[in-house]
PQR file of N, CA, C, O and H, with PARSE charges and radii, in Angstrom:
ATOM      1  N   UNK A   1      93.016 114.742  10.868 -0.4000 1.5000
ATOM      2  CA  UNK A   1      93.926 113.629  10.974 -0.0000 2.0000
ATOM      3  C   UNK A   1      95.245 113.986  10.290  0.5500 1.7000
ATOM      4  O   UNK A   1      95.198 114.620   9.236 -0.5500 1.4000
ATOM      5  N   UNK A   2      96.866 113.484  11.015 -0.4000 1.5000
ATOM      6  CA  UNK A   2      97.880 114.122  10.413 -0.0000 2.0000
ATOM      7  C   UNK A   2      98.446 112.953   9.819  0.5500 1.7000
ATOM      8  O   UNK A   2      98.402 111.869  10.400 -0.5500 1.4000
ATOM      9  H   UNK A   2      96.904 112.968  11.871  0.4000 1.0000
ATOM     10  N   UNK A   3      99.028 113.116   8.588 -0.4000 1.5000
ATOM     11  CA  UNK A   3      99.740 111.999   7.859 -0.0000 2.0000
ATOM     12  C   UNK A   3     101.088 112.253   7.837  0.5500 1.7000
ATOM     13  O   UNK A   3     101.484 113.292   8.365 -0.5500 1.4000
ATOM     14  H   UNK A   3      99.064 113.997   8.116  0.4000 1.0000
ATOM     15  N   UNK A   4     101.957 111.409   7.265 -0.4000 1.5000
ATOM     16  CA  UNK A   4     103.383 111.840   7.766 -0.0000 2.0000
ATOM     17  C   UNK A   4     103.920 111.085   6.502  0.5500 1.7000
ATOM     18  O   UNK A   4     103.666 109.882   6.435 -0.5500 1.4000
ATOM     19  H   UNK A   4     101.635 110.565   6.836  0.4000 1.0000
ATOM     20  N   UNK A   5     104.762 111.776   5.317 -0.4000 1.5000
ATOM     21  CA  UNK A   5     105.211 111.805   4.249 -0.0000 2.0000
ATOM     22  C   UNK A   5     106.989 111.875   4.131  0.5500 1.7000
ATOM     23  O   UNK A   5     107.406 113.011   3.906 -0.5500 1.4000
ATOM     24  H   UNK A   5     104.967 112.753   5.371  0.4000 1.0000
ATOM     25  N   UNK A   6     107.962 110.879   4.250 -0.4000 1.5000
ATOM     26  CA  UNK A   6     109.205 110.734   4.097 -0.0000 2.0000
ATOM     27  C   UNK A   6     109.178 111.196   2.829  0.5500 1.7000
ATOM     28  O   UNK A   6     108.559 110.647   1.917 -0.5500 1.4000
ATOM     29  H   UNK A   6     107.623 109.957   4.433  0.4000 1.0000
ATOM     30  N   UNK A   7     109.891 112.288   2.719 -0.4000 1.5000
ATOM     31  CA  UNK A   7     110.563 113.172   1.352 -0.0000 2.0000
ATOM     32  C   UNK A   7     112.478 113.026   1.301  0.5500 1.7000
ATOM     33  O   UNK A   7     113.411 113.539   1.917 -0.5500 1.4000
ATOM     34  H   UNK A   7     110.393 112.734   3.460  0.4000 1.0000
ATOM     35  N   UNK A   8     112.325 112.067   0.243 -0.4000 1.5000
ATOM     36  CA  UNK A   8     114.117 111.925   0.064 -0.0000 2.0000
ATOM     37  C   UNK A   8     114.658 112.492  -1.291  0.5500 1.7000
ATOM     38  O   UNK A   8     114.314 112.006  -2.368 -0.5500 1.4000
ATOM     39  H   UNK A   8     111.566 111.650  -0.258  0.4000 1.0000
ATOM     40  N   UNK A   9     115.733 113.804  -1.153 -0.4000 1.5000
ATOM     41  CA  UNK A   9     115.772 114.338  -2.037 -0.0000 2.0000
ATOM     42  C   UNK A   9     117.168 113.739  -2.705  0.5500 1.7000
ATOM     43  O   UNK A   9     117.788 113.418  -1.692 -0.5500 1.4000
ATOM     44  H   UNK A   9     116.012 114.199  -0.278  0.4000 1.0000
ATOM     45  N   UNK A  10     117.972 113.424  -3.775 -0.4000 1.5000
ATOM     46  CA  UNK A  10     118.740 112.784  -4.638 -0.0000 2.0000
ATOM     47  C   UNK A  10     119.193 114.383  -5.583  0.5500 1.7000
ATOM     48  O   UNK A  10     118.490 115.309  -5.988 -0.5500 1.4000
ATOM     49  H   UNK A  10     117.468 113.685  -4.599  0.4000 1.0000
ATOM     50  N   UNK A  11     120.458 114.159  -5.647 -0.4000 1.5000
ATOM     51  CA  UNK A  11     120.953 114.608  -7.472 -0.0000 2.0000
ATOM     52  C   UNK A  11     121.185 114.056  -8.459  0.5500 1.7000
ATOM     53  O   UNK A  11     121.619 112.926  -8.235 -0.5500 1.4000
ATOM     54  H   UNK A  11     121.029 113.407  -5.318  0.4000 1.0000
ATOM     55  N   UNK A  12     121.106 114.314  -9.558 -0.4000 1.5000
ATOM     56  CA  UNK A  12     121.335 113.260 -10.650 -0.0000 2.0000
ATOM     57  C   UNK A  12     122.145 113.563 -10.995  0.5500 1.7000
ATOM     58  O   UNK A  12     122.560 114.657 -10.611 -0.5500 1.4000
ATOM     59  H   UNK A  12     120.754 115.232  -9.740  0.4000 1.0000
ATOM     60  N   UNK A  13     123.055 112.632 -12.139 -0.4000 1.5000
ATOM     61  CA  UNK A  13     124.302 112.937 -12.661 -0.0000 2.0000
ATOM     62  C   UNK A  13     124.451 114.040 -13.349  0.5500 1.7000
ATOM     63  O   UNK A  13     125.557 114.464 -13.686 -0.5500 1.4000
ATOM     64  H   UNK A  13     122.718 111.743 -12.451  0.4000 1.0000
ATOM     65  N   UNK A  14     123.118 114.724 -13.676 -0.4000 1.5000
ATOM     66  CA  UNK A  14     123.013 116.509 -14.248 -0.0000 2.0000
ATOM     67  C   UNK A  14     123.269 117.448 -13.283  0.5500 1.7000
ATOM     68  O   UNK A  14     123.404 118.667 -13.382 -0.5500 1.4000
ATOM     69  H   UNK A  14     122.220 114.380 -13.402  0.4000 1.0000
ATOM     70  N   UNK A  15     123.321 116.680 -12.287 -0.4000 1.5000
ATOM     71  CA  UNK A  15     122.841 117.814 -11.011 -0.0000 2.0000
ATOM     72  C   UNK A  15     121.787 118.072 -10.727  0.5500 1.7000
ATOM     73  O   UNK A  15     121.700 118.618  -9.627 -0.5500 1.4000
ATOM     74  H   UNK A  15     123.211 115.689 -12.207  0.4000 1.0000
ATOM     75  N   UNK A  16     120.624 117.877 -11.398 -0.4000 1.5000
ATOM     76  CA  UNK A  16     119.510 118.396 -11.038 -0.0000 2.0000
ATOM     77  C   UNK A  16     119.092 117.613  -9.653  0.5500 1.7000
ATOM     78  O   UNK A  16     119.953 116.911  -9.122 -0.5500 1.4000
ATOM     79  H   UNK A  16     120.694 117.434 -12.291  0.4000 1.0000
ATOM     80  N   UNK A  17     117.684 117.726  -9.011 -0.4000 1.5000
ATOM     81  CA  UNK A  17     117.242 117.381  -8.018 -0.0000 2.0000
ATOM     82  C   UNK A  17     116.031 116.233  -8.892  0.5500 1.7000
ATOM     83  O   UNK A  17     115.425 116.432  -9.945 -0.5500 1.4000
ATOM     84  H   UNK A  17     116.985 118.296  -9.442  0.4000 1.0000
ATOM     85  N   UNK A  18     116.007 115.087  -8.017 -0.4000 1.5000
ATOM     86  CA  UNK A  18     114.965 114.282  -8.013 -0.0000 2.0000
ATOM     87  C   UNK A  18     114.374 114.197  -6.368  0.5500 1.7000
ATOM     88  O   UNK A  18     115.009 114.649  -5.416 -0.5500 1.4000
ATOM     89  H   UNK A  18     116.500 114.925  -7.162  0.4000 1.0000
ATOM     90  N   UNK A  19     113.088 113.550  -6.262 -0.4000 1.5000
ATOM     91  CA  UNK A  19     112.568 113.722  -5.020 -0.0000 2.0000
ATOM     92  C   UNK A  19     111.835 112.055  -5.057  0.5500 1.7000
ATOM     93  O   UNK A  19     111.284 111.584  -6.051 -0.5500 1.4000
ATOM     94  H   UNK A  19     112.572 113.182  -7.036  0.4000 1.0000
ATOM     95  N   UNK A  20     111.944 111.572  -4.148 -0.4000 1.5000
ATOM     96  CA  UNK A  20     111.441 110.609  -4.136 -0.0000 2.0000
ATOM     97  C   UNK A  20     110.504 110.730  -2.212  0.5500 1.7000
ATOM     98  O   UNK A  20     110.926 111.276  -1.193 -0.5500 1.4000
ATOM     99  H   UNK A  20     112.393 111.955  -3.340  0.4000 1.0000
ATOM    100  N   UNK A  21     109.357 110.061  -2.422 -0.4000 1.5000
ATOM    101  CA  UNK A  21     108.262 110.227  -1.629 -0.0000 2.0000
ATOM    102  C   UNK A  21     107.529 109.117  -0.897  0.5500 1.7000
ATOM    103  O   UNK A  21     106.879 108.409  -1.667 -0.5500 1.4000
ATOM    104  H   UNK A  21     109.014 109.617  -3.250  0.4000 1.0000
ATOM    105  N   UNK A  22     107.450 108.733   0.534 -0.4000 1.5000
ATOM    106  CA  UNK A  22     106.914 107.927   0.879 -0.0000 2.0000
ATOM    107  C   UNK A  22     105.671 108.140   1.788  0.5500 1.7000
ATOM    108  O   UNK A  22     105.775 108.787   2.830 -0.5500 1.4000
ATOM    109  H   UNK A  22     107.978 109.307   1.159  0.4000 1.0000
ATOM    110  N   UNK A  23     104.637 107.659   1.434 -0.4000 1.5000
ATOM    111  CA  UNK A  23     103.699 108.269   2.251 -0.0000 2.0000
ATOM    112  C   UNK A  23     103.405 107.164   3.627  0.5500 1.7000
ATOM    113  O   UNK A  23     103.927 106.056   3.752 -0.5500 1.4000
ATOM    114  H   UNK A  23     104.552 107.134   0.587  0.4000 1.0000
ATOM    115  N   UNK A  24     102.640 107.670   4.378 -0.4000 1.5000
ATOM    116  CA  UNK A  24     102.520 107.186   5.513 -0.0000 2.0000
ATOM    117  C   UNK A  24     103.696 106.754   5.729  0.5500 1.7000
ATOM    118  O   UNK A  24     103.936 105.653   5.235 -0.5500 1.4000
ATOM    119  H   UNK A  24     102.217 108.570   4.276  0.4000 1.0000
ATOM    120  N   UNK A  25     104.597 107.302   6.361 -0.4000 1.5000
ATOM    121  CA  UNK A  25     106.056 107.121   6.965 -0.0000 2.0000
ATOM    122  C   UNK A  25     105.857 107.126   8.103  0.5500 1.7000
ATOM    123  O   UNK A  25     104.955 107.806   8.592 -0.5500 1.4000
ATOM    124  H   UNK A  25     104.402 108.197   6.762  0.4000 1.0000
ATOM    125  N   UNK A  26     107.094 105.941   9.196 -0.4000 1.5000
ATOM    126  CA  UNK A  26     106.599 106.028  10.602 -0.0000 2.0000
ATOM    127  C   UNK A  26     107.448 107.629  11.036  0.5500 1.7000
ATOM    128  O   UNK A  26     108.285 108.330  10.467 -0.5500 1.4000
ATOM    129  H   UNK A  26     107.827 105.388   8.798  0.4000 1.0000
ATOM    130  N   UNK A  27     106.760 107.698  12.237 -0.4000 1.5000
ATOM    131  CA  UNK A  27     107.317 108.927  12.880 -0.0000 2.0000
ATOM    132  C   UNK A  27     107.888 108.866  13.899  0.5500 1.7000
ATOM    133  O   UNK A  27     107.717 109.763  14.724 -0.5500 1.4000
ATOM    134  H   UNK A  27     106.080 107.129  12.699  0.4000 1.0000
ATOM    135  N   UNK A  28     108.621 107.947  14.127 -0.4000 1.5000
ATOM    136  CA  UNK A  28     110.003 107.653  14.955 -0.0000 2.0000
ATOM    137  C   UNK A  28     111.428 107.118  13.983  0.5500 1.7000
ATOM    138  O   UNK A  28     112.411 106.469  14.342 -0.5500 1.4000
ATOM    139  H   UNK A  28     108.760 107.218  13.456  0.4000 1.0000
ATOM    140  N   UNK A  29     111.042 107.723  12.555 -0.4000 1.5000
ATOM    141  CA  UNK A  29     112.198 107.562  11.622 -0.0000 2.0000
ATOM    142  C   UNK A  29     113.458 108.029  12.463  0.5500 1.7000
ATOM    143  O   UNK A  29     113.318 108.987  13.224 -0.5500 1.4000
ATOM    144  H   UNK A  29     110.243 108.251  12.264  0.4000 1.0000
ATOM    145  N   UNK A  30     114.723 107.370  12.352 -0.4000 1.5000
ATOM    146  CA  UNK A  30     116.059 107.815  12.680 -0.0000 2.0000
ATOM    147  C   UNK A  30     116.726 108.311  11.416  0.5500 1.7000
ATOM    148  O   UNK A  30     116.511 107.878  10.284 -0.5500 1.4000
ATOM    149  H   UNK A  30     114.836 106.593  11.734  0.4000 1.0000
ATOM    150  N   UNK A  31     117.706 109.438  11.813 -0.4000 1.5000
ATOM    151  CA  UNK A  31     118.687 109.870  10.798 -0.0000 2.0000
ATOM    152  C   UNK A  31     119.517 108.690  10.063  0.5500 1.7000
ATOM    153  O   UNK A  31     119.936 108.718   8.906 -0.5500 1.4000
ATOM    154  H   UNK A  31     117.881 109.790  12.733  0.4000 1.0000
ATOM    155  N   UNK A  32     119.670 107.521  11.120 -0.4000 1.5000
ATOM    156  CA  UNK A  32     120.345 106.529   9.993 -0.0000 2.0000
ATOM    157  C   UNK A  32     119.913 105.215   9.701  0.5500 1.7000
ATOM    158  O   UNK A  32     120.665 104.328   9.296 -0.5500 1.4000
ATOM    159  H   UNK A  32     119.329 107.498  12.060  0.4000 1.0000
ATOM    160  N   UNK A  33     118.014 105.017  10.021 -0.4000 1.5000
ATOM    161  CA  UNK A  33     117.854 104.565   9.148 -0.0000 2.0000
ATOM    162  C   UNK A  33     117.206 105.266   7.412  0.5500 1.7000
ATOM    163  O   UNK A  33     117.097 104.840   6.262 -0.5500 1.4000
ATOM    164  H   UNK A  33     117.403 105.737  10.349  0.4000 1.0000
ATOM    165  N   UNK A  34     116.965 106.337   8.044 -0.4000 1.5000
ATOM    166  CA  UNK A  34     117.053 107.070   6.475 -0.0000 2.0000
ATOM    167  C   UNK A  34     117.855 107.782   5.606  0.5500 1.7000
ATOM    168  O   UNK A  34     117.525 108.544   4.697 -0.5500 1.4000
ATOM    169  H   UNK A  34     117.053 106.683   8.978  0.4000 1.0000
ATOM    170  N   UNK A  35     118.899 107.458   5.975 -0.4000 1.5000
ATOM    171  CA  UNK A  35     120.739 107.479   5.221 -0.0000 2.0000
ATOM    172  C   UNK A  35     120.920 106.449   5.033  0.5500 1.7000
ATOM    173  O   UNK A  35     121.616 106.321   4.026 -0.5500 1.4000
ATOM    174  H   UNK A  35     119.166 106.839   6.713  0.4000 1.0000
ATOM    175  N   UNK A  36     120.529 105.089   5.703 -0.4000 1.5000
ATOM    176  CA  UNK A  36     120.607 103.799   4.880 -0.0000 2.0000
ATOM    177  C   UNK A  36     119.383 103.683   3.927  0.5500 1.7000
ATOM    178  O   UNK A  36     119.747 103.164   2.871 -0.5500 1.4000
ATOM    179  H   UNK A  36     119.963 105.193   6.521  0.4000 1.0000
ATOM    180  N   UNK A  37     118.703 103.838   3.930 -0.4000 1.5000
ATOM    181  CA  UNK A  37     117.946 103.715   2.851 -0.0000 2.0000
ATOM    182  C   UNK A  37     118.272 104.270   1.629  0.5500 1.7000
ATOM    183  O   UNK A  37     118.053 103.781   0.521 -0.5500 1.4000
ATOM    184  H   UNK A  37     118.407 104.259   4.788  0.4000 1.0000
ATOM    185  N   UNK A  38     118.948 105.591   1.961 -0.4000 1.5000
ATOM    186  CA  UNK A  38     118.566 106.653   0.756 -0.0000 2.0000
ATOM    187  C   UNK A  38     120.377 106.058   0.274  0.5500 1.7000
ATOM    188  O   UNK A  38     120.977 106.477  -0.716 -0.5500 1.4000
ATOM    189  H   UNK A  38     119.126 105.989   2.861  0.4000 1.0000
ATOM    190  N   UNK A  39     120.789 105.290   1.015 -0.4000 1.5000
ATOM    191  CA  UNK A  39     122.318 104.942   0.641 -0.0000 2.0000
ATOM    192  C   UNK A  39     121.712 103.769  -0.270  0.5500 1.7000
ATOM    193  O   UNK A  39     121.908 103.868  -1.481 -0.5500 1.4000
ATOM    194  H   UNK A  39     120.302 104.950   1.819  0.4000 1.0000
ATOM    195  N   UNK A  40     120.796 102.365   0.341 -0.4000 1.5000
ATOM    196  CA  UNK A  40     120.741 101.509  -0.549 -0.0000 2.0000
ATOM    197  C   UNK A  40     119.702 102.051  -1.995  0.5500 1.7000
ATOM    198  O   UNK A  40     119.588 101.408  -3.039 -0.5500 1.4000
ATOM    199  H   UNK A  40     120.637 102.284   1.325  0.4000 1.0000
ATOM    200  N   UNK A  41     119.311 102.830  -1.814 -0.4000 1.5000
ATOM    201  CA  UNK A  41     118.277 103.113  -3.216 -0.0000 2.0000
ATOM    202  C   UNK A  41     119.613 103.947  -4.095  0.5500 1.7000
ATOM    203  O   UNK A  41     119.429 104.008  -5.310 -0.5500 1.4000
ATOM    204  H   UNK A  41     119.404 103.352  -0.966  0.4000 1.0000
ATOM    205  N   UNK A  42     120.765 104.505  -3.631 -0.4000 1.5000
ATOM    206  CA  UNK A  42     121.777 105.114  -4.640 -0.0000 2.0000
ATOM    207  C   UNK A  42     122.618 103.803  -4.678  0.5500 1.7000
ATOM    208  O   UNK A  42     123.039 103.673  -5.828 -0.5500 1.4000
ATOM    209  H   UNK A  42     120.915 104.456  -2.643  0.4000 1.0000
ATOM    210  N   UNK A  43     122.963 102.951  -4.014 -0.4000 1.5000
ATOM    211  CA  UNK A  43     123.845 101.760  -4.445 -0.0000 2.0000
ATOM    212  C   UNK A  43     123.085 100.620  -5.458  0.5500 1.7000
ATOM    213  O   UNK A  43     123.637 100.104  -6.430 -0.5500 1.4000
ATOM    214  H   UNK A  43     122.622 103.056  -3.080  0.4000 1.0000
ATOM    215  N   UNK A  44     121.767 100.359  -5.034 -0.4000 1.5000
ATOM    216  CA  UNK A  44     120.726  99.777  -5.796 -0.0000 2.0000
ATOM    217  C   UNK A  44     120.505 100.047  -7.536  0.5500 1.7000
ATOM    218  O   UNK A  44     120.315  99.262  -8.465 -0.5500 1.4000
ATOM    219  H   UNK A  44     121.318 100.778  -4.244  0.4000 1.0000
ATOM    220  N   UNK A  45     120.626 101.469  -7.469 -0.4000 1.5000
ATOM    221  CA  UNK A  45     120.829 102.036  -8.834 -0.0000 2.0000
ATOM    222  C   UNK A  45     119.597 101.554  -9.407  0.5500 1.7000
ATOM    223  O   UNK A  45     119.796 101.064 -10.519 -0.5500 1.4000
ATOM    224  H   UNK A  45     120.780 102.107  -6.714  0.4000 1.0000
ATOM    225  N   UNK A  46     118.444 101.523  -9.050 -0.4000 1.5000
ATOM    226  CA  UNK A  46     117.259 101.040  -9.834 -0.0000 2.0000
ATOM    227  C   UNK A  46     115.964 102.463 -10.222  0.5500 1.7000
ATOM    228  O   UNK A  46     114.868 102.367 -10.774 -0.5500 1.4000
ATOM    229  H   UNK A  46     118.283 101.921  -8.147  0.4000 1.0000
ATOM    230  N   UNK A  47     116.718 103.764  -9.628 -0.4000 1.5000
ATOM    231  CA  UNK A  47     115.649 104.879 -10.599 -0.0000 2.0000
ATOM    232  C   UNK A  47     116.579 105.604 -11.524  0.5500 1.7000
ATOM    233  O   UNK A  47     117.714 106.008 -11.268 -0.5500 1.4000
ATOM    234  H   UNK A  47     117.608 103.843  -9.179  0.4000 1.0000
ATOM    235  N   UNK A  48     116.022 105.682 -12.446 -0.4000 1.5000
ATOM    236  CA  UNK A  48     116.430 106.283 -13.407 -0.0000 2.0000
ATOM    237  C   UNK A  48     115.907 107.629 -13.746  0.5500 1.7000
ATOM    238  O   UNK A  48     114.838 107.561 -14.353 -0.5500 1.4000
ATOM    239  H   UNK A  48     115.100 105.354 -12.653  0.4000 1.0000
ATOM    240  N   UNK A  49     116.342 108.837 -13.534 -0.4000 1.5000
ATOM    241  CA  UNK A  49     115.302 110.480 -13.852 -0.0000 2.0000
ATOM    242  C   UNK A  49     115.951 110.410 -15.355  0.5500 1.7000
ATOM    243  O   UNK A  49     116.661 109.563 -15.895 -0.5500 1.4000
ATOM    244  H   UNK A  49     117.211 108.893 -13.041  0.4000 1.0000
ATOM    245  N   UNK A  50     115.209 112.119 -15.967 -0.4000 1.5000
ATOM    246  CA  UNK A  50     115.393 112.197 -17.122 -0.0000 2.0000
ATOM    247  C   UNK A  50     116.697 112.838 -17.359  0.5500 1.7000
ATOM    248  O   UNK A  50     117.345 112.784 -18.405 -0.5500 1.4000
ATOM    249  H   UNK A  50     114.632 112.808 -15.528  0.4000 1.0000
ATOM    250  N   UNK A  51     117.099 113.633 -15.952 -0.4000 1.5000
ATOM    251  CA  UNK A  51     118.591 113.845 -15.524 -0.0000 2.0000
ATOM    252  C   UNK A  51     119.660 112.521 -15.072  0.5500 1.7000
ATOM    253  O   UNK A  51     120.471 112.647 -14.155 -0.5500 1.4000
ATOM    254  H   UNK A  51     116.573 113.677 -15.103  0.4000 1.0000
ATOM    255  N   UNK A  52     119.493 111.133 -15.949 -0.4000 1.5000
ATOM    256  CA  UNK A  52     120.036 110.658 -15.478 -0.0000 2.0000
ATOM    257  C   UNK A  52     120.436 110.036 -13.688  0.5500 1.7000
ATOM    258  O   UNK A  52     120.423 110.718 -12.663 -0.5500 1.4000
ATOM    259  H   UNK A  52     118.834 111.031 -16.694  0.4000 1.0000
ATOM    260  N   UNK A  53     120.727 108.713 -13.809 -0.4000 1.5000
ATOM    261  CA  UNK A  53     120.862 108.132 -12.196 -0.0000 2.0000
ATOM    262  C   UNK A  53     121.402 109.077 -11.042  0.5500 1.7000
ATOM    263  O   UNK A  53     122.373 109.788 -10.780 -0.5500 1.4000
ATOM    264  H   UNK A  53     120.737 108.159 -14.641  0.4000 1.0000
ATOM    265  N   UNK A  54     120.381 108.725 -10.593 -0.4000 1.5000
ATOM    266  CA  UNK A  54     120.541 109.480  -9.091 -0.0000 2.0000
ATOM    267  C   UNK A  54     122.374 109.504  -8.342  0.5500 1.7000
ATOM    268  O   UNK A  54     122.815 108.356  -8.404 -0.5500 1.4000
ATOM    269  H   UNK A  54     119.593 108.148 -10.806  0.4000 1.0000
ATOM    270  N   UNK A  55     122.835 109.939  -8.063 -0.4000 1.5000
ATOM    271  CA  UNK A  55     124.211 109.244  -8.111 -0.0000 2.0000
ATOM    272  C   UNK A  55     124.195 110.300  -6.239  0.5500 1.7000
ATOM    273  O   UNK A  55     125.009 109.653  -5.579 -0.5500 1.4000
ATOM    274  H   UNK A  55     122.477 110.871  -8.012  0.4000 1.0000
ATOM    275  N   UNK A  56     123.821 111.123  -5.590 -0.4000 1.5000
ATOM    276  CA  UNK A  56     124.138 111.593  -4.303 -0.0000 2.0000
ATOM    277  C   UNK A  56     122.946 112.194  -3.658  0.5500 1.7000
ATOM    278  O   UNK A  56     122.201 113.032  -4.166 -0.5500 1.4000
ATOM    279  H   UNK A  56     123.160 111.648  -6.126  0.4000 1.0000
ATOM    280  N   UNK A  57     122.841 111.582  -2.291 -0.4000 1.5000
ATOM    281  CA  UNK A  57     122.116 112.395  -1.475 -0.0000 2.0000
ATOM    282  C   UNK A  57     122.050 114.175  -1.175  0.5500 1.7000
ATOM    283  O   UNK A  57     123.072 114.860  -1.219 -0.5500 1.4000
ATOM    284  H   UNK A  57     123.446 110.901  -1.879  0.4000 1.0000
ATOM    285  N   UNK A  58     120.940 114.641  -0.929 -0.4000 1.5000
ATOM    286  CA  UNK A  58     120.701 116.087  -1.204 -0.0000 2.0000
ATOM    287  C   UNK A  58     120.164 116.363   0.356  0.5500 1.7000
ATOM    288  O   UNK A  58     120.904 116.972   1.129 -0.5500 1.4000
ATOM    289  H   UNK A  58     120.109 114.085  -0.894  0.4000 1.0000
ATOM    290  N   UNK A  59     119.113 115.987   0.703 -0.4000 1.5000
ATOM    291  CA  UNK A  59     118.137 116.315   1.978 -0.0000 2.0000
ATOM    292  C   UNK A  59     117.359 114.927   1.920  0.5500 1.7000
ATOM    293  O   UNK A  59     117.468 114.191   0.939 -0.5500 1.4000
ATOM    294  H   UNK A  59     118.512 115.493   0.075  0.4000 1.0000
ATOM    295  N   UNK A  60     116.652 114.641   2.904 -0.4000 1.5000
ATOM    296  CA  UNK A  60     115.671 114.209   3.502 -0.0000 2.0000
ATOM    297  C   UNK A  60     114.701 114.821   4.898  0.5500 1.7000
ATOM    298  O   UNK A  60     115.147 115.187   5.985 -0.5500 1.4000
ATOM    299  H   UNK A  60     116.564 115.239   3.701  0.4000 1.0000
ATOM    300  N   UNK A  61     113.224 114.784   4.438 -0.4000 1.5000
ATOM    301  CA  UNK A  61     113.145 115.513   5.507 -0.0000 2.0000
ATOM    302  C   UNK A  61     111.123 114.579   5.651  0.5500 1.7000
ATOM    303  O   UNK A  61     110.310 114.018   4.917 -0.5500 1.4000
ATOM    304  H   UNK A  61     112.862 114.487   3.555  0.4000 1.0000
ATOM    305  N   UNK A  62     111.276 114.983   7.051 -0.4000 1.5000
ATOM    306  CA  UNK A  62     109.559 114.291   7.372 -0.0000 2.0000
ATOM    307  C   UNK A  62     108.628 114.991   7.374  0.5500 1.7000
ATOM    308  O   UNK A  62     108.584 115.744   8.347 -0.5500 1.4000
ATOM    309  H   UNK A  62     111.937 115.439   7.647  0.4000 1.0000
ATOM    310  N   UNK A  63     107.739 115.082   6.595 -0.4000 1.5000
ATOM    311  CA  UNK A  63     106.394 116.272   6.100 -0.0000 2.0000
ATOM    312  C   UNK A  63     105.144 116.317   7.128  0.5500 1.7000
ATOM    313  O   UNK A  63     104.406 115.438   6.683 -0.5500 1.4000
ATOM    314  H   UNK A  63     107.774 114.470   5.805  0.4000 1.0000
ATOM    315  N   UNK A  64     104.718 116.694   7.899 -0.4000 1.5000
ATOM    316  CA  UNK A  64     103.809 116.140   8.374 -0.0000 2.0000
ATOM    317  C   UNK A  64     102.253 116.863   7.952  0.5500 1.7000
ATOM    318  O   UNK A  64     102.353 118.086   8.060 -0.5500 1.4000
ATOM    319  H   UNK A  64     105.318 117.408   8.260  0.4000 1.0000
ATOM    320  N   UNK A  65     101.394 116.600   7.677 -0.4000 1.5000
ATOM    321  CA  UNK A  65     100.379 117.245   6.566 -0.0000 2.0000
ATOM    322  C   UNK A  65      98.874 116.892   7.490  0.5500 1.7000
ATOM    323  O   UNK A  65      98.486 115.734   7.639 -0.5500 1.4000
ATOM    324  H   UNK A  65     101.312 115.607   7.590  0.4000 1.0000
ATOM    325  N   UNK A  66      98.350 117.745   7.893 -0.4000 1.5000
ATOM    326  CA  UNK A  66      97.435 117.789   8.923 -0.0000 2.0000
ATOM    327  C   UNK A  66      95.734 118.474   7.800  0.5500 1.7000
ATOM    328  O   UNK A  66      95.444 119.635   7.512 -0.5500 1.4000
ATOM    329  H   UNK A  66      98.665 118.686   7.772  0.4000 1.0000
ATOM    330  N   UNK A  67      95.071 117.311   7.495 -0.4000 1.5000
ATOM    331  CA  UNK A  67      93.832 118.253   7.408 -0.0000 2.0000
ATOM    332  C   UNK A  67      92.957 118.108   7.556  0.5500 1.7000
ATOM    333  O   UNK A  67      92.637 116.920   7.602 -0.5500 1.4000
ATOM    334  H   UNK A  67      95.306 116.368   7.730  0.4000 1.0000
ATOM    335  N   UNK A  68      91.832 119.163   7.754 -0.4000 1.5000
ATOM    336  CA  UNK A  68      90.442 119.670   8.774 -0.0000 2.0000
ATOM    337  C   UNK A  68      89.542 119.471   7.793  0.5500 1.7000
ATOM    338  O   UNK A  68      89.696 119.895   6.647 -0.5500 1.4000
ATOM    339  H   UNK A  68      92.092 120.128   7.716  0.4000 1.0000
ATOM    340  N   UNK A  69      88.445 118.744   8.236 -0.4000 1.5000
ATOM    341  CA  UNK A  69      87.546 118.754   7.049 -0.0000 2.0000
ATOM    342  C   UNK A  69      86.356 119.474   7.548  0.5500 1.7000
ATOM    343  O   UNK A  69      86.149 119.199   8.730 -0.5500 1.4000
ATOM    344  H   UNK A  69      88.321 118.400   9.166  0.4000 1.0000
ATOM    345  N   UNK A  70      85.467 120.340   7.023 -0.4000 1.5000
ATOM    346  CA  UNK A  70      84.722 121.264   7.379 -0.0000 2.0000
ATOM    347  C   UNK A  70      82.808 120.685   6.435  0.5500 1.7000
ATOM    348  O   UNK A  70      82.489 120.474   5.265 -0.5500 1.4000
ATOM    349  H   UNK A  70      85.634 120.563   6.063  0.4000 1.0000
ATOM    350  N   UNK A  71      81.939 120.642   7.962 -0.4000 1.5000
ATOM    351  CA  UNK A  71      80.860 120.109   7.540 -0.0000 2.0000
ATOM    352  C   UNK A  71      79.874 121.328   6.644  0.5500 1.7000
ATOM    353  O   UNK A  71      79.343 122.321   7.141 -0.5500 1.4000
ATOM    354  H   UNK A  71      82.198 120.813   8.913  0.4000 1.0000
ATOM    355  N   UNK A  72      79.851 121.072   5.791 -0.4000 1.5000
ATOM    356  CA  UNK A  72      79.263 121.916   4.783 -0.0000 2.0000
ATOM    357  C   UNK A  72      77.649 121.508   4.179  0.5500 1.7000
ATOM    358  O   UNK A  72      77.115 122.022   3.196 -0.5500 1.4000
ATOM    359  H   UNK A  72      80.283 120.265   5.388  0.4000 1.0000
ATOM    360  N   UNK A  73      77.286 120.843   4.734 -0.4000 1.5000
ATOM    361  CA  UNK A  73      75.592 120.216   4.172 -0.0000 2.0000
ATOM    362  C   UNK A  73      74.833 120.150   5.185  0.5500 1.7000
ATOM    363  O   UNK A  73      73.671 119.765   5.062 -0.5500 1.4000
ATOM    364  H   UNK A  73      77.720 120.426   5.533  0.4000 1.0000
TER
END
């Protein structure tokens, strides 16, 4: 069974990278509704990293994670 994981990547005011993660994401996501999102979660200003507020978009990208389970008993 494949699951599908929205990965939105952020910089912080260090620069560093934060990643923020949504699981079971639909898979007819559009490029702008996930530039509005990742726009209202940087206008929202409600995560805080240890690099300081997220302040610019980096990447976003859709994971898709497929796994086989194997009968063993």
């Amino acid at each position: 069974m494949a699951t599908l994981r929205l990965e939105m990547t952020f910089k912080n005011t260090e620069g560093r990278t934060s990643k923020i993660a949504v699981d079971n994401a639909r898979d007819d996501l559009t490029d702008i509704e996930v530039k509005e999102a990742m726009d209202s979660i940087l206008g929202d200003n409600i995560f805080i990293t240890t690099g300081g507020d997220l302040v610019e978009k980096s990447k976003a990208e859709l994971i898709t994670t497929e796994v086989k389970e194997f009968e063993i008993e």
